[in-house]
VOGUDO-834637 format. One record per residue (C-alpha): x, z, y; residue number from 1; residue in one letter. Coordinates in steps of 0.2 Angstrom, whole numbers, plus 5000, padded with zeros to 4 digits. Example, Ala and Ser with C-alpha at 12.3 -4.5 7.8 and 13.67 -1.06 7.14 Angstrom:
// residues 2
<node><px>5062</px><pz>5039</pz><py>4978</py><num>1</num><residuo>A</residuo></node>
<node><px>5068</px><pz>5036</pz><py>4995</py><num>2</num><residuo>S</residuo></node>
***
This chain:
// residues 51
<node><px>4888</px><pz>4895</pz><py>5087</py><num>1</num><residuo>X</residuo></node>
<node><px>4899</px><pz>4881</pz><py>5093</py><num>2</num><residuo>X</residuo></node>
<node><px>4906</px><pz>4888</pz><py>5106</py><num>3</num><residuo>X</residuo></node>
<node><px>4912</px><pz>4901</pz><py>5092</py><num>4</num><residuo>X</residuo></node>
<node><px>4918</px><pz>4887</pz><py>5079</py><num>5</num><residuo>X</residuo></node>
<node><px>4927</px><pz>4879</pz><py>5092</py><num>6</num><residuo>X</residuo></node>
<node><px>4936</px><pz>4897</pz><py>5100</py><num>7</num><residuo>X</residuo></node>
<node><px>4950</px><pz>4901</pz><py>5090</py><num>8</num><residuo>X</residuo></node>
<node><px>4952</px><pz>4919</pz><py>5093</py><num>9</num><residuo>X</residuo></node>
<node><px>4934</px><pz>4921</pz><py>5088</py><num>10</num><residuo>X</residuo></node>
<node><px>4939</px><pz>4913</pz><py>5070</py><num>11</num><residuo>X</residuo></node>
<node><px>4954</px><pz>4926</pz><py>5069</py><num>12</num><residuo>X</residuo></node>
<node><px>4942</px><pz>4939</pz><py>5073</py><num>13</num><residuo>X</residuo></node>
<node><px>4931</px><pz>4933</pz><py>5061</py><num>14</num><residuo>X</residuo></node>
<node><px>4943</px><pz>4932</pz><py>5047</py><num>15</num><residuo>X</residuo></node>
<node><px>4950</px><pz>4951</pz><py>5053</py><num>16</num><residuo>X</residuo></node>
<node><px>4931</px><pz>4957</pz><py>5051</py><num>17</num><residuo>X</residuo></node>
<node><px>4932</px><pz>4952</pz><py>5035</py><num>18</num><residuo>X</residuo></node>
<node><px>4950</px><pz>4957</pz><py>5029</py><num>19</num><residuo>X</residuo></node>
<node><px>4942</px><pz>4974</pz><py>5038</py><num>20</num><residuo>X</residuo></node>
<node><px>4928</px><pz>4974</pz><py>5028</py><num>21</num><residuo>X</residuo></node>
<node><px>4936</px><pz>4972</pz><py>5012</py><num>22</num><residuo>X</residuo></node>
<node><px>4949</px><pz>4985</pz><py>5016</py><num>23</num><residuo>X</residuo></node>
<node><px>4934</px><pz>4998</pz><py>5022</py><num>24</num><residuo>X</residuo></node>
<node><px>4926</px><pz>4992</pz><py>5003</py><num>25</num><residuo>X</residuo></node>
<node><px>4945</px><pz>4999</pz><py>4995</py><num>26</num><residuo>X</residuo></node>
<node><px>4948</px><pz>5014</pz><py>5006</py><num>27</num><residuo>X</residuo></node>
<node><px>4931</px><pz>5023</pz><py>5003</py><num>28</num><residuo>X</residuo></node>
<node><px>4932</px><pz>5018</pz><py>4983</py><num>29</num><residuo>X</residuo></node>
<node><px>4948</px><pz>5026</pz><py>4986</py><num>30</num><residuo>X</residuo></node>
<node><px>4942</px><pz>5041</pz><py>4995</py><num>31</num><residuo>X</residuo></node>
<node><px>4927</px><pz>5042</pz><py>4980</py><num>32</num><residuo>X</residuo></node>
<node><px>4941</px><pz>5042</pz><py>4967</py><num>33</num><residuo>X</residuo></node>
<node><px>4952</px><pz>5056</pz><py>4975</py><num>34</num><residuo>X</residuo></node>
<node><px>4937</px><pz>5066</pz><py>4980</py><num>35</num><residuo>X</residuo></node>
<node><px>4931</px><pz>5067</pz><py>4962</py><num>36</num><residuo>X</residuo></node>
<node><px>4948</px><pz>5067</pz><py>4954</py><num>37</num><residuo>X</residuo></node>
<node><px>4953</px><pz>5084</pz><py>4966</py><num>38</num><residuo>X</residuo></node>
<node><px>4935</px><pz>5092</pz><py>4965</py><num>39</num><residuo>X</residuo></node>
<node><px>4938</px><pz>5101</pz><py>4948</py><num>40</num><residuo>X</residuo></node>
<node><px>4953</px><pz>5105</pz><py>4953</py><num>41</num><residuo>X</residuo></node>
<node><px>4947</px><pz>5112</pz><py>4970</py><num>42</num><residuo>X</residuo></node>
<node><px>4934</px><pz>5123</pz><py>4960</py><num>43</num><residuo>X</residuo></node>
<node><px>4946</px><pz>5127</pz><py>4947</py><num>44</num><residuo>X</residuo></node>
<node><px>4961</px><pz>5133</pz><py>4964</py><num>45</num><residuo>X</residuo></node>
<node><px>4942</px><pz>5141</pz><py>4972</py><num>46</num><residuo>X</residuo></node>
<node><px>4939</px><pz>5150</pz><py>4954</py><num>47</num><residuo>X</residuo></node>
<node><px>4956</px><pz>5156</pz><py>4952</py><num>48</num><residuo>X</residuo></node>
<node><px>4959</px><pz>5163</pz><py>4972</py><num>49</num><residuo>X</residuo></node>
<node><px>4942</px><pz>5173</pz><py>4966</py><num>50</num><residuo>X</residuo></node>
<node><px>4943</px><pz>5179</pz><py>4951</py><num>51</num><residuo>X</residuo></node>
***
């Protein structure tokens, strides 16, 4: 571990792991969002194409 503490580019990576992470957290609460937000409207475009 100190060989890591004491490697800068293992510290950027660290904190890009985490930027990633927190980026990854928004994207797919983003992806939930426009998924559910456009499924009624999928089914309502699916209903329509149908009927």
């Amino acid at each position: 571990m100190a060989h890591h503490d004491d490697d800068p580019h293992g510290e950027s990576s660290h904190d890009g792991f985490h930027d990633e992470s927190g980026f990854l957290t928004i994207f797919l609460g983003l992806v939930v969002m426009v998924g559910m937000t456009c499924l009624p409207a999928t089914i309502g475009w699916v209903q329509l194409a149908t009927g």
